[in-house]
Short mmCIF file of the C-alpha atoms (twelve columns), coordinates in Angstrom:
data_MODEL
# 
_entry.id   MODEL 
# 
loop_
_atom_site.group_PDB 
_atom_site.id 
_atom_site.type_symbol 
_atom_site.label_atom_id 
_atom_site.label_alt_id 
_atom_site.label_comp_id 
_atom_site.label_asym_id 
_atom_site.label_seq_id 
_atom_site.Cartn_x 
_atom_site.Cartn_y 
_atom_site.Cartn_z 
_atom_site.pdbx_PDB_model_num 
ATOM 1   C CA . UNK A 1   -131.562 75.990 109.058 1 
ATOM 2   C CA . UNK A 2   -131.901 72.814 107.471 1 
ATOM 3   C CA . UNK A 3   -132.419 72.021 103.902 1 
ATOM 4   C CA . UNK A 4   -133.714 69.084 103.742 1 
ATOM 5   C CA . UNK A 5   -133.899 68.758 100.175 1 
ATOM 6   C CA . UNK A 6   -129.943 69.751 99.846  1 
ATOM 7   C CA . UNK A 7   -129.314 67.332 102.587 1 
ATOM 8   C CA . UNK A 8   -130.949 64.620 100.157 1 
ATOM 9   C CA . UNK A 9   -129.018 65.619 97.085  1 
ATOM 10  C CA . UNK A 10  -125.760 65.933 99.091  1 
ATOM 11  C CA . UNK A 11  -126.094 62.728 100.651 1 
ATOM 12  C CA . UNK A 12  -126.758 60.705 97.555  1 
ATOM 13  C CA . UNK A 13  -124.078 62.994 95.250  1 
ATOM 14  C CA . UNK A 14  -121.522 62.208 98.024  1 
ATOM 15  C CA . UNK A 15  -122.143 58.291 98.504  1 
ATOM 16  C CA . UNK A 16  -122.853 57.845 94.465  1 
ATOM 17  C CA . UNK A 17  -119.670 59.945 93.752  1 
ATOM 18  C CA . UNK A 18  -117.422 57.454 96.503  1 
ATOM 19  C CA . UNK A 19  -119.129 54.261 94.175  1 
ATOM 20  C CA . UNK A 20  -120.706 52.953 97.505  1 
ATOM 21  C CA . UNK A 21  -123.794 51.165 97.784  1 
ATOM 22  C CA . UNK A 22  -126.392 51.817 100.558 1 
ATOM 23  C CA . UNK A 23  -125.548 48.982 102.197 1 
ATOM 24  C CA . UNK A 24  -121.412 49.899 101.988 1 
ATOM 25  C CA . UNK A 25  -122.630 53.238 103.744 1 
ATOM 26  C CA . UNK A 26  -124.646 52.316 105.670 1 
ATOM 27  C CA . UNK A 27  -122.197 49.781 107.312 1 
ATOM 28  C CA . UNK A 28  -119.937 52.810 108.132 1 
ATOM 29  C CA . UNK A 29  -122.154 54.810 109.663 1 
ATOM 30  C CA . UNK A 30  -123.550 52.153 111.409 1 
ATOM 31  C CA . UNK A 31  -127.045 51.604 110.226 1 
ATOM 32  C CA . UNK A 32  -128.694 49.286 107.889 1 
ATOM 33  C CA . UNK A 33  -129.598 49.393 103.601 1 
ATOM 34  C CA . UNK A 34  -132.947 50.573 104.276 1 
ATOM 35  C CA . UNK A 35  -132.257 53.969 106.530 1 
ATOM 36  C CA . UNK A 36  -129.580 55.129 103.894 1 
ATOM 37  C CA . UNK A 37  -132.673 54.727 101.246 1 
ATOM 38  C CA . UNK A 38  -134.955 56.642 103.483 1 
ATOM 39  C CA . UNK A 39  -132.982 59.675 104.109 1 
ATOM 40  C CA . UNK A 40  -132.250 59.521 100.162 1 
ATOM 41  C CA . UNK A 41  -135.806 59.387 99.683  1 
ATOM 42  C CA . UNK A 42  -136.401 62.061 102.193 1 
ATOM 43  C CA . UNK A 43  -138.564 59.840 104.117 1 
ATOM 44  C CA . UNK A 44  -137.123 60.084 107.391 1 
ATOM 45  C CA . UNK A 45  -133.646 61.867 108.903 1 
ATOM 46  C CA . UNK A 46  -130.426 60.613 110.481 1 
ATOM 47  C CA . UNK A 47  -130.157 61.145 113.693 1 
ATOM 48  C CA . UNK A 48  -127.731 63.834 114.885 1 
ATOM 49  C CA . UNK A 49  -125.119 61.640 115.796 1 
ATOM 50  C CA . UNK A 50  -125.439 59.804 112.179 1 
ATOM 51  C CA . UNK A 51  -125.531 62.544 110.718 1 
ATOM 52  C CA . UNK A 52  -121.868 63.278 112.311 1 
ATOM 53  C CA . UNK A 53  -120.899 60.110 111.308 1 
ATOM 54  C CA . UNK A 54  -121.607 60.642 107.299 1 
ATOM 55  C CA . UNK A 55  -119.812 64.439 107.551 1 
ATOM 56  C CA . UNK A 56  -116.911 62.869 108.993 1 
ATOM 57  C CA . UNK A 57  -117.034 59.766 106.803 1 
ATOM 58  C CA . UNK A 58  -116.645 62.098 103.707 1 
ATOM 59  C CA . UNK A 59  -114.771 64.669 105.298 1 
ATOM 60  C CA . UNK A 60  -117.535 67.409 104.711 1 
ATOM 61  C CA . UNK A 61  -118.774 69.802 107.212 1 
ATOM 62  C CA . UNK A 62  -121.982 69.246 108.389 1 
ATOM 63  C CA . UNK A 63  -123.077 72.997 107.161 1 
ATOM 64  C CA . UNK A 64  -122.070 71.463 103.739 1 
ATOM 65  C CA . UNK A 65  -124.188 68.475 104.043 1 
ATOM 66  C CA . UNK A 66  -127.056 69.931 105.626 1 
ATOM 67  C CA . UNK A 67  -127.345 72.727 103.203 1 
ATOM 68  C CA . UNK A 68  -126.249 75.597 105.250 1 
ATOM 69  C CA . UNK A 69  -123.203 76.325 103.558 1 
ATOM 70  C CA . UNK A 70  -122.326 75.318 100.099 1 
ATOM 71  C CA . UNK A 71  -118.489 75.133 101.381 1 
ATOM 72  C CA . UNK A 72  -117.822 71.635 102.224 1 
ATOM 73  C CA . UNK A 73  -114.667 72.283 104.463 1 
ATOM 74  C CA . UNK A 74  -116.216 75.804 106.285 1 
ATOM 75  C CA . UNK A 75  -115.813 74.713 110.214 1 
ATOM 76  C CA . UNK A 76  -113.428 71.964 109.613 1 
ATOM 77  C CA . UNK A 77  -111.542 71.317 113.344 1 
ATOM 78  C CA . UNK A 78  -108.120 72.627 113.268 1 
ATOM 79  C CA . UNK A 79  -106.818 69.256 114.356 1 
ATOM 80  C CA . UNK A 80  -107.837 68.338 111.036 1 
ATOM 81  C CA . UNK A 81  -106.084 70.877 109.421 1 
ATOM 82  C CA . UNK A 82  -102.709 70.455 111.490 1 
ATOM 83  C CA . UNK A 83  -99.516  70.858 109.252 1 
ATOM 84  C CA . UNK A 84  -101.278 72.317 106.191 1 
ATOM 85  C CA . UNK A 85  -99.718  75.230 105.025 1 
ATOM 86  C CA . UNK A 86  -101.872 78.180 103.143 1 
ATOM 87  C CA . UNK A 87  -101.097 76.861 99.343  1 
ATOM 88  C CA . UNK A 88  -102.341 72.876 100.743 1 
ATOM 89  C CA . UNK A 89  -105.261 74.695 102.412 1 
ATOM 90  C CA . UNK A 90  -106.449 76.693 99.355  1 
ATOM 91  C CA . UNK A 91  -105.675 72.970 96.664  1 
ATOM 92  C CA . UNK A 92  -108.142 71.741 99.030  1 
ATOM 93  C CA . UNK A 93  -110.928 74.350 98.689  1 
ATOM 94  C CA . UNK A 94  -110.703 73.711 94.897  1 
ATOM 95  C CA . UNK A 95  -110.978 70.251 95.214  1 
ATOM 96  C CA . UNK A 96  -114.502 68.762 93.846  1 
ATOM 97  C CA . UNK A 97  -116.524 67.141 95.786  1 
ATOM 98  C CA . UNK A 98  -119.920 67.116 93.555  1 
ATOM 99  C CA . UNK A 99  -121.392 65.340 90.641  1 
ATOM 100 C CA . UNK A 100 -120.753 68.968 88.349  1 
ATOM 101 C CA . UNK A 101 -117.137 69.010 89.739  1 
ATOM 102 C CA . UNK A 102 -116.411 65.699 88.278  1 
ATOM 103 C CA . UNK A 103 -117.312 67.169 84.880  1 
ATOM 104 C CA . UNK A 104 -114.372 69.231 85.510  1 
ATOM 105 C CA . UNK A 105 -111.537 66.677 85.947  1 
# 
């Protein structure tokens, strides 16, 4: 299910912890300033195919950003993952990708 509220916090964490503005996002997802303040604001949704757009962007799954998993790389295509051995594959699990993992570094 959706969590629309996770989606929200995941969003902004994710473009916040990348140092890009709305507009800088916005521009890669293809949409204007002013949507990438309304889903942070929870005042309106991406679209599905946006929302594709700002998973692959970051390199989340969309689980992860819609708050159905709290793995970001569960369901990752296996073309992504082409060449990584185990040991890669388990440095990237551990990898942070939220604002309390960068307390970690």
């Amino acid at each position: 299910m959706f969590n629309k509220v996770v989606f929200i916090a995941r969003l902004k964490e994710l473009r916040t912890g990348h140092n890009l503005t709305m507009k800088r996002l916005g521009e890669h997802v293809g949409v204007i300033k002013q949507a990438v303040g309304n889903w942070e604001t929870g005042e309106r949704v991406p679209t599905l195919e946006t929302t594709v757009a700002i998973a692959d962007f970051f390199g989340v799954s969309l689980d992860f950003l819609t708050g159905r998993s709290d793995d970001p790389w569960l369901h990752k295509p296996a073309s992504m993952l082409q060449g990584v051995d185990q040991h890669d594959l388990e440095l990237l699990r551990r990898m942070p990708v939220g604002e309390d993992d960068q307390e970690r570094r």
